[in-house]
C-alpha positions in Angstrom: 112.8 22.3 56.8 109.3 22.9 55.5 108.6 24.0 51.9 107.5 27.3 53.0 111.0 27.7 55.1 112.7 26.5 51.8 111.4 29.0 49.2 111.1 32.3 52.4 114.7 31.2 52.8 116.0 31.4 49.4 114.1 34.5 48.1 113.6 32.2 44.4 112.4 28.5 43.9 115.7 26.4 43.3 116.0 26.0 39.6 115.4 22.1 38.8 114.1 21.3 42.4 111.2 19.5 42.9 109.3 20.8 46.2 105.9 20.3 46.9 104.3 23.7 47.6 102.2 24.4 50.8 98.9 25.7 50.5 100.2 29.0 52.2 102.8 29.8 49.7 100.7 28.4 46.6 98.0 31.1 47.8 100.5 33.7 47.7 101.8 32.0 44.8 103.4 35.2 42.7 104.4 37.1 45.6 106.9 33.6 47.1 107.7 33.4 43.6 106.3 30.0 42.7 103.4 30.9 40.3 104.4 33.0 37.2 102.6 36.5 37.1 99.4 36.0 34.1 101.1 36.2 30.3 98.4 38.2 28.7 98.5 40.9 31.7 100.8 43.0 31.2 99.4 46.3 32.9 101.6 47.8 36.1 101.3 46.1 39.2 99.4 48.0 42.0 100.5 47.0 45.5 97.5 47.0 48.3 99.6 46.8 51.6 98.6 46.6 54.9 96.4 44.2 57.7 93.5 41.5 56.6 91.7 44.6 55.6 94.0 44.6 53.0 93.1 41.4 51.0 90.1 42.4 50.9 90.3 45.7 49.2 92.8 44.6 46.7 89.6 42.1 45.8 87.5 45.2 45.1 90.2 47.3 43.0 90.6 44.4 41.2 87.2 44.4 40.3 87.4 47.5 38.1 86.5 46.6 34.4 88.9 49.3 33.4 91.2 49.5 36.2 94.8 50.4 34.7 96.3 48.2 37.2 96.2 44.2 38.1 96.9 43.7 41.9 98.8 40.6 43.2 98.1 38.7 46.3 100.3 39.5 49.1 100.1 38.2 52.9 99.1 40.8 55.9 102.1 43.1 57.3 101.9 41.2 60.6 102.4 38.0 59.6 105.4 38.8 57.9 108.9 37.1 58.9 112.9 38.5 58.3 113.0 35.3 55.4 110.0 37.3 53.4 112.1 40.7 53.0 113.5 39.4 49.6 110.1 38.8 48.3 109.0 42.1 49.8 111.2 44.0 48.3 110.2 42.1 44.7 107.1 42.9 44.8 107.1 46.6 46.1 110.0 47.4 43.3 107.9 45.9 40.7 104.6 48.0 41.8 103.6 51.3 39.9 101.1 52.2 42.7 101.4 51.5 46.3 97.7 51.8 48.0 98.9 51.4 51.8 97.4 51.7 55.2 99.9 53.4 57.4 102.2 51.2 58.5 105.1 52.2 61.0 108.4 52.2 59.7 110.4 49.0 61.1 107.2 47.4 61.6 107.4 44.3 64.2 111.3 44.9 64.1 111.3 44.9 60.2 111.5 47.5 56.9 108.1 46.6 55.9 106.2 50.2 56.9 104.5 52.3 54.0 107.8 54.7 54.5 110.1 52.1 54.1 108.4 50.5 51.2 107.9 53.9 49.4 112.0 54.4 50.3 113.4 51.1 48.2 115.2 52.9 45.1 112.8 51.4 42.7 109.4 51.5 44.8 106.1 52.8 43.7 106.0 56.5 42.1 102.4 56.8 43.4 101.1 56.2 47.2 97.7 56.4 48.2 97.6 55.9 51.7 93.9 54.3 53.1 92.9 54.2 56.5 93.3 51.6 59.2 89.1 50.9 59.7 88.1 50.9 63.1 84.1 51.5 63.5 82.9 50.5 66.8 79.6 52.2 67.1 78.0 48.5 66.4 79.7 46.9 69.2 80.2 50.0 71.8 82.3 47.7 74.7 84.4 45.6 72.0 88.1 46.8 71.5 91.4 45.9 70.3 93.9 45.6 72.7 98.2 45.2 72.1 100.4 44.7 75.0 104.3 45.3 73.3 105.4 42.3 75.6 103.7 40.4 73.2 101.7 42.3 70.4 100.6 39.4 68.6 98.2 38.2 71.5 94.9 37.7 71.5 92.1 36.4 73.7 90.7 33.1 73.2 87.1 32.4 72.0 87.4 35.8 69.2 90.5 38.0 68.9 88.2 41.0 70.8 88.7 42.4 74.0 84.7 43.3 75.8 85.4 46.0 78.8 82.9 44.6 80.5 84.8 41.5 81.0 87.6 43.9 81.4 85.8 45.5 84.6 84.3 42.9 86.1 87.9 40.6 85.8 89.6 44.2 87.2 86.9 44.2 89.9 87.2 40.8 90.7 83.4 40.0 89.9 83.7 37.2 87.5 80.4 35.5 87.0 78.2 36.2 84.2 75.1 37.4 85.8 76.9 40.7 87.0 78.8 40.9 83.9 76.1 43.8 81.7 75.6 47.3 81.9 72.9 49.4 82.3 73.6 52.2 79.6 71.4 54.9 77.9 70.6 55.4 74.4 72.8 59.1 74.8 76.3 57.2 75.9 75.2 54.5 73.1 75.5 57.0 70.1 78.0 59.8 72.0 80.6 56.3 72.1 79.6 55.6 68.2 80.2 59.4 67.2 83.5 58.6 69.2 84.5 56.3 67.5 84.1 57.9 64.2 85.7 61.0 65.2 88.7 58.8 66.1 88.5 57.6 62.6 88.4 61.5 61.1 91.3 62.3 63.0 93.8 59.6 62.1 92.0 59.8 58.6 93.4 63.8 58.7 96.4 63.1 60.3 98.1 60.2 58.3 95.7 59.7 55.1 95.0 60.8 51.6 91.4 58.9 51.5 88.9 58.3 54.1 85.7 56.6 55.1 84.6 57.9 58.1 81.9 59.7 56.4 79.5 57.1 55.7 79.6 54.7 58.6 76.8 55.6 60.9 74.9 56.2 57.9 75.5 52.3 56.9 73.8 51.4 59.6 74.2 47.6 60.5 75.9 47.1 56.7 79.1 49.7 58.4 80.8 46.6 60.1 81.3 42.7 61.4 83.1 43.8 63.9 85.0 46.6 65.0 87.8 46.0 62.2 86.1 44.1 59.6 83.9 46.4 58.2 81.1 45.5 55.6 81.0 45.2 51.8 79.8 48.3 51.7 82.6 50.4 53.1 85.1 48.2 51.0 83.3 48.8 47.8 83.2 52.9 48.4 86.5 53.2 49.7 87.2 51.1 46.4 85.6 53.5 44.4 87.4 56.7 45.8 90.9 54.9 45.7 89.5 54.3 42.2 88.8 57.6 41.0 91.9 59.2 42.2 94.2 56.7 40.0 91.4 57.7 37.0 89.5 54.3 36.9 86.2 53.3 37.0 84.4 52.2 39.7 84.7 49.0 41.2 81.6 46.1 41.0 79.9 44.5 44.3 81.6 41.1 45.2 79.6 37.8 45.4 80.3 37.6 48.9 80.8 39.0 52.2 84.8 39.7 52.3 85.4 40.2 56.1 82.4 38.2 57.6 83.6 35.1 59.1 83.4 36.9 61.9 80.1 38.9 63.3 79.8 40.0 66.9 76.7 40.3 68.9 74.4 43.0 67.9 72.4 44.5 70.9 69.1 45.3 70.5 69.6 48.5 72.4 71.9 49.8 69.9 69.7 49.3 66.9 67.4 51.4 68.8 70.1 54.0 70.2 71.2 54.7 66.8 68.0 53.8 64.7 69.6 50.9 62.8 67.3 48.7 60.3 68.5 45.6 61.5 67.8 42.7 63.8 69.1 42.3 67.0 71.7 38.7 67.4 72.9 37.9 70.8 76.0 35.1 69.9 78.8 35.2 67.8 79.4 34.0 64.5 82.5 32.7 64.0 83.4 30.5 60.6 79.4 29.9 60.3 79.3 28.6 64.5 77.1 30.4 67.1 79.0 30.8 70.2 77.4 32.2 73.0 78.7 35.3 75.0 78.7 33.8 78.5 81.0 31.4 76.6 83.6 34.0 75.4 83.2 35.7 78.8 84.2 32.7 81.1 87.1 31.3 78.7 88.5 35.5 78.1 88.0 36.1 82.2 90.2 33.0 82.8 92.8 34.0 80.4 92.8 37.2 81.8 94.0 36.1 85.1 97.1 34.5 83.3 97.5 37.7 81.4 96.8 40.7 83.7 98.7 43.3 81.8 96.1 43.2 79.0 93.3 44.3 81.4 95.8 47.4 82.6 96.6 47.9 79.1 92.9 47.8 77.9 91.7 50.0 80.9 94.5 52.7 79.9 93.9 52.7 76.4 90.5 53.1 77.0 90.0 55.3 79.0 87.9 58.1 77.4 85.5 55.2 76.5 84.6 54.3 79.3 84.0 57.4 80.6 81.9 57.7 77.6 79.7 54.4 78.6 79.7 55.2 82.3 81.8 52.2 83.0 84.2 54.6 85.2 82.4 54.8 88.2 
């Protein structure tokens, strides 16, 4: 049994056990229970729940000089397991505010969606539900794809789905050179107003806080990719989050909290939609350039072990790629 099994499967440390602590659990040390909360903090906790985008928020709240709150450090709804549900429910009972994405309810087969943590008899009195950020007016043919056979799945090489890749691999054209699109600069910015109207409607539909306002005036600062967006988005959504619980604003963190991954920038786009920003043809992936031809090769191959992906990406997609001409 591995220390991380031992303290997800006991829901508290053993009293008088000595375990050496992974560095999974240690980083999540007050949520698993194995660091103590800080003694001269004793304001409510507020609970940021949802996917990596998460983390990264809860890093800006907490940044507020005069935020009423402290956050705590919890791990992303998908990589939850059934053995975390006792630390789950710790947490969310202990929380004043819950500031959620919305999550389903039974989640990945499990009680962890914003409903069923606002449900638990002691849960957060306040919810703030946040958006899910998806912006892909940057990156126009990169999407996120889940197949329920196996939602956790991604492609090798970055965890981003390219419909070209997707079309040439349906059309059974595989080699690089035929791989690109021509595309004008009026499909370039009708797919990034797309994608931000997709935004405003889930934003109106499920949320009490949204964002979609000032992407495609961010420019290249909007996003990493098409679900990491940039500091900038963070620190404003931060703000507005902020002022609704009556704190001040948050302050600019010292680093970039969702780039370790930045996707290909195409010079056509920064001219499409009149972005201040050079051009990059290669990924960026924990500081390493990798090529595109690279990702394209090693995603086509996996795609002909996986061909429900490409069927699930062309359904999904479909308005898209109508959008960039890729239909025809």
């Amino acid at each position: 049994m591995t220390t991380t099994e031992y303290y997800r499967g006991r829901g508290t440390a053993a009293s008088g056990a000595c375990h050496e602590v992974d560095g999974r659990t240690r980083h999540y040390g007050e949520f698993y229970h194995v660091a103590e909360p800080p003694v001269t903090d004793h304001r409510p906790v507020l609970l940021v729940w949802g996917n990596c985008q998460a983390e990264a928020l809860r890093i800006v709240l907490s940044s507020s000089p005069d935020a009423p709150y402290r956050t705590v450090r919890v791990p992303p709804v998908h990589e939850l397991t059934l053995a975390d549900m006792p630390f789950v429910e710790a947490i969310a009972c202990s929380a004043a505010v819950l500031v959620s994405q919305p999550v389903r309810s039974g989640y990945r087969g499990l009680p962890i969606g914003t409903a069923d943590v606002r449900a638990l008899p002691t849960g957060p009195s306040t919810t703030i539900l946040w958006p899910v950020i998806r912006y892909g007016g940057l990156f126009p043919f990169q999407v996120i794809v889940r197949h329920p056979d196996n939602p956790a799945a991604v492609p090798p090489g970055v965890p981003y789905h390219d419909l070209r890749t997707v079309r040439s691999v349906h059309g059974g054209v595989i080699r690089f050179d035929d791989w690109d699109v021509e595309i004008s600069e009026e499909r370039l910015r009708a797919a990034a107003d797309w994608s931000v109207d997709q935004l405003r409607r889930r934003e109106m539909r499920d949320c009490d806080i949204g964002i979609s306002d000032v992407l495609l005036a961010l420019g290249e600062r909007a996003a990493h990719t098409i679900n990491h967006p940039g500091n900038d988005v963070l620190v404003e959504l931060g703000e507005r989050i902020l002022t609704a619980l009556g704190a001040g604003g948050p302050t600019d963190p010292d680093r970039e909290l969702l780039g370790n991954i930045r996707a290909p920038l195409e010079k056509r786009v920064v001219h499409a939609l009149g972005v201040d920003a050079q051009a990059r043809d290669v990924w960026t992936v924990d500081g390493n350039s990798i090529g595109q031809e690279e990702i394209h090769a090693v995603q086509s191959r996996w795609y002909v072990d996986h061909p429900e992906f490409v069927s699930a990406a062309l359904g999904r997609y479909g308005e898209l790629l109508d959008i960039l001409g890729l239909t025809g």
